[in-house]
C-alpha positions as CSV (number, residue, x, y, z in Angstrom):
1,X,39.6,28.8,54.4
2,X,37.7,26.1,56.2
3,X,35.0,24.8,53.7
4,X,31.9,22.6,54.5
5,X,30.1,20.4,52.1
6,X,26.5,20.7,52.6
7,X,23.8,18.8,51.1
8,X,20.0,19.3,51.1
9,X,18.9,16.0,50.1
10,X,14.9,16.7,50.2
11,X,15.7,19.7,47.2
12,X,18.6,18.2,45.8
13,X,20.8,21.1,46.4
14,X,24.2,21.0,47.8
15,X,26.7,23.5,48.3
16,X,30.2,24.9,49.5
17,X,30.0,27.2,53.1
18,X,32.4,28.4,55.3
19,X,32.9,27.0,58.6
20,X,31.0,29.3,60.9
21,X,28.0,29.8,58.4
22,X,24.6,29.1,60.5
23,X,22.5,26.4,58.8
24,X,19.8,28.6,58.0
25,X,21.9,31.2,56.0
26,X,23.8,28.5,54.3
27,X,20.7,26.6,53.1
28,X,19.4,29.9,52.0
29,X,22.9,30.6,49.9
30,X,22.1,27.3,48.2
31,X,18.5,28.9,47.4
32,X,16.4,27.0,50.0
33,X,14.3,28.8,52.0
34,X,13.0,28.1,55.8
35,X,10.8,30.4,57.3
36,X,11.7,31.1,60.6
37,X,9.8,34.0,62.4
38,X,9.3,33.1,66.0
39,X,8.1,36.8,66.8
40,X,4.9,36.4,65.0
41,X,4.5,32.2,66.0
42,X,4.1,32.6,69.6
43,X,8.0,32.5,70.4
44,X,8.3,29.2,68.9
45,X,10.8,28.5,65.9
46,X,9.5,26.8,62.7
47,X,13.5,26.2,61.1
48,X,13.6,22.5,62.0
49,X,15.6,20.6,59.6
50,X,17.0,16.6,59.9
51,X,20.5,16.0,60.2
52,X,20.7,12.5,58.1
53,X,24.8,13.0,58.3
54,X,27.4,15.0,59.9
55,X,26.0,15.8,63.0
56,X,29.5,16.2,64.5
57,X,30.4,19.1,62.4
58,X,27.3,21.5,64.0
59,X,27.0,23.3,67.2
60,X,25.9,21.4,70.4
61,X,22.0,21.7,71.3
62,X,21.6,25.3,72.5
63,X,19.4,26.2,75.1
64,X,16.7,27.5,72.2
65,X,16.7,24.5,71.0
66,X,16.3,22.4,74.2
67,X,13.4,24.7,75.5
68,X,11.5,24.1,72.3
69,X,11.8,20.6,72.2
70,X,11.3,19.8,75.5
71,X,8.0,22.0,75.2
72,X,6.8,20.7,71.8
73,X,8.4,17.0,70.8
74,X,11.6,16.2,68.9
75,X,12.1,14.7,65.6
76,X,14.6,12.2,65.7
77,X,18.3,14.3,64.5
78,X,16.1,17.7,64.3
79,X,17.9,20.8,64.7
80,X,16.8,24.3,64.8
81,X,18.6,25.9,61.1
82,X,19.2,29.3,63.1
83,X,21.0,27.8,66.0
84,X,23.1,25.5,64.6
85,X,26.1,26.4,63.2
86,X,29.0,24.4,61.3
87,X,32.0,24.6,63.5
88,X,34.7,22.6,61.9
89,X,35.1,20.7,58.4
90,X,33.5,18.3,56.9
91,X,30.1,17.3,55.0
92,X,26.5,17.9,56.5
93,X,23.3,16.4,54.7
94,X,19.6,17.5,56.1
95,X,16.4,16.7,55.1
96,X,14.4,20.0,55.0
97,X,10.3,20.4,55.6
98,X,7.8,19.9,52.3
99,X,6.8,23.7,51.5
100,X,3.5,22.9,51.2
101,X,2.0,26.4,52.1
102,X,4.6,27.4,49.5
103,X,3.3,25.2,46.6
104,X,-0.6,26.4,47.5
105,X,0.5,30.1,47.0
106,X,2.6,29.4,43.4
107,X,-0.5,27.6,42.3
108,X,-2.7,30.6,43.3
109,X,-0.4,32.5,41.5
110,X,-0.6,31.4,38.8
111,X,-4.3,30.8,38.5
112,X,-4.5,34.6,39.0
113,X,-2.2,35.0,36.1
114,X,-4.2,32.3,33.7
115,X,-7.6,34.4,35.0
116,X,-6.0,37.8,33.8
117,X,-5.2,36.4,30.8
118,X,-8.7,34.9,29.8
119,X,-10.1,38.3,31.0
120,X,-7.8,40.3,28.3
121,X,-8.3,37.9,25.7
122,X,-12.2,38.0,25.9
123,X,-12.2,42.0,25.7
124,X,-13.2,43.2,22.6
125,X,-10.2,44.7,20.8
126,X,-10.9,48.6,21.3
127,X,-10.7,47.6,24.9
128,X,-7.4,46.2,24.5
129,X,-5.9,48.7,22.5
130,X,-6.9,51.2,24.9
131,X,-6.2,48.9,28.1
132,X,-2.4,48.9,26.4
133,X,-1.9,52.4,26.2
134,X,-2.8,53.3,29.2
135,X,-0.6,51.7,30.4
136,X,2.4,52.9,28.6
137,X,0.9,56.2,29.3
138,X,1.0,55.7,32.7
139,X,4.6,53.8,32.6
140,X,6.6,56.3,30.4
141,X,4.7,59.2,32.8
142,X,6.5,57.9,35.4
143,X,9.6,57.3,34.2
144,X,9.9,61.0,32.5
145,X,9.3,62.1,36.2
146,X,11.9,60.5,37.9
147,X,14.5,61.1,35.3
148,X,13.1,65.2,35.9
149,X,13.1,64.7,39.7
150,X,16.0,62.7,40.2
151,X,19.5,63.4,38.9
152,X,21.6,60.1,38.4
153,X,24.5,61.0,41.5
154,X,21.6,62.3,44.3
155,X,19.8,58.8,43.4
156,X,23.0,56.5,43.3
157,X,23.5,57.8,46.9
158,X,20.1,57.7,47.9
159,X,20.7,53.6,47.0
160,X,23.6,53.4,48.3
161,X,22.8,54.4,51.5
162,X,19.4,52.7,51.9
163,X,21.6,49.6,50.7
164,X,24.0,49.9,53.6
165,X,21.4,50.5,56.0
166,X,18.9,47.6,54.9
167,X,22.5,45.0,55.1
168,X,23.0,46.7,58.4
169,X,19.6,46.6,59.7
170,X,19.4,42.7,58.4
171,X,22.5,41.7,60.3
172,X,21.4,43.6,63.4
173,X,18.1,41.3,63.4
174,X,19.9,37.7,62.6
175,X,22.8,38.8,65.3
176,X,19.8,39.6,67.7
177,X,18.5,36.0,67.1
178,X,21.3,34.4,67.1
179,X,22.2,31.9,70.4
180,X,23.5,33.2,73.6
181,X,26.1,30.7,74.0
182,X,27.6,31.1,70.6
183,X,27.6,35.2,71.3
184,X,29.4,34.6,74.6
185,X,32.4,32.7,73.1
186,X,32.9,35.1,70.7
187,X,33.3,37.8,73.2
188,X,35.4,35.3,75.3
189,X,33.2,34.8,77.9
190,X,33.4,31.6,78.5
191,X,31.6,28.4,76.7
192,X,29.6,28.0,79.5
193,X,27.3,25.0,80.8
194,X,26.5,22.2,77.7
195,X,24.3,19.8,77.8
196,X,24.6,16.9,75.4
197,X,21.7,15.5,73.3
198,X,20.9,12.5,74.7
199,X,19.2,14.7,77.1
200,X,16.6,15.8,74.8
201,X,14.7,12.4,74.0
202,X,13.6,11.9,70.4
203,X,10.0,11.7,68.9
204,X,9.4,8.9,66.8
């Protein structure tokens, strides 16, 4: 199979793909994830990435991509991760945005942790006790119900099928995203008009 070697230099991940892969879904196989919801950010896409090598082994600019930069600036070598795709061989390295926003939420996190912690540790010990069966109370409760409610086949199905229909659901939505010009080739429709790069112009 046709493998490409792709590195994320800013995380320090890097990673086998197949050719074909998008750059968004391979960067998420490597565990690297880039928000990209352009439904809820007034239509524009927030997956850019750098390419700092191997430009030559992704897609051509897609009309998605030109629209958005001509509208709002280009980063020198930025490509959108959901419309470029790797379509031969080779090795790729891209530099990927700090997850600030990210960062901020892990450390709220974990300052609500640290505060439910000092807030157990200062109750006074009958208040613990009771705080901890309650909640194994209310934990084996539950557990006795679904064991009553559910027998093991009906739930295995149950899973199954809400398994088969949240992959089907998924690949419905990133197939809906996907470019227009890579869906027409792959129905043989032609490649279409291309535009090359240089007619995007960088933004320092």
């Amino acid at each position: 199979m046709s493998e490409v070697i792709l590195k994320i230099e800013s995380e320090g991940r890097e990673g086998v793909l197949a050719v074909g892969s998008y750059l968004i879904d391979a960067a998420g196989r490597l565990g690297s994830r880039i928000d990209d919801d352009p439904a809820t950010n007034d239509g524009v896409h927030t997956c850019g990435v750098v390419v700092e090598s191997g430009a030559d082994v992704l897609s051509e600019l897609t009309e998605t991509e030109r629209e958005q930069f001509e509208k709002h600036g280009r980063k020198p070598n930025e490509r959108l991760a959901c419309q470029a795709k790797f379509i031969k061989p080779g090795e790729v390295t891209i530099m990927t945005e700090d997850k600030k926003t990210s960062k901020k939420e892990e450390e709220s996190e974990s300052d609500q942790k640290e505060r439910l912690r000092k807030e157990f540790e200062e109750m006074p010990l009958e208040k613990k006790i009771a705080s901890l069966v309650q909640f194994e109370v209310i934990a084996f409760g539950e557990t006795i119900k679904f064991i009553l409610d559910s027998p093991y086949k009906v739930v295995d199905k149950v899973m199954d099928v809400m398994a088969e229909f949240g992959l089907k659901k998924d690949e419905e939505a990133k197939k809906a995203n996907r470019p227009k010009e890579h869906q027409d080739k792959a129905e043989g429709n032609g490649a279409g008009a291309k535009q090359s790069e240089q007619d995007i112009p960088a933004v320092g």
